[in-house]
Phi, psi and omega in degrees: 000128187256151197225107167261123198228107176296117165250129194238131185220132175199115162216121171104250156197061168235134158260158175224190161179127211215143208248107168239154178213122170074003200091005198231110171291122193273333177179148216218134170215133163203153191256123171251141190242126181265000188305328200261359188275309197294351188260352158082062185131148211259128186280054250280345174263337171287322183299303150017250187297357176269319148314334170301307180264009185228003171301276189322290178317319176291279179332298204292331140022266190281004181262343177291296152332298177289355181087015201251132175226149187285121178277000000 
C-alpha cells in the first residue's frame, strides 16, 4: 500500500508544502515573505494575509513538482 502524505506547514513567515510518498520526500516548496523587512520584524496581520495568499499556490507547486494530482 502506498501512502502519500501533503504536509502544509506556515509559521512566522514562511508557508511551505511539502509531498512525501513511502517516506522519500517528493517536493518540499516554500514561500517567504519579504513583506517584513521594512518593519525590522514580522507583522503578525501582514503575515496573515500573506499566508493567506501564498497557501494555494505553494500546495499546487509541490503537488506538480511531486507528480501528484488532486482526486
Amino acid at each position: 500500500m502506498t501512502i502519500t502524505i501533503l504536509a502544509i506547514e506556515s509559521s512566522c513567515d514562511d508557508t511551505s508544502a511539502a509531498v512525501i510518498r513511502d517516506g522519500i520526500m517528493l517536493s518540499n516548496v516554500i514561500a517567504g515573505q519579504k513583506v517584513h523587512e521594512e518593519y525590522g520584524g514580522v507583522v503578525p496581520e501582514l503575515a496573515s494575509r500573506a499566508h493567506q495568499e501564498n497557501i494555494v499556490p505553494v500546495v499546487e507547486v509541490a503537488l506538480q513538482r511531486a507528480g501528484v494530482e488532486r482526486e
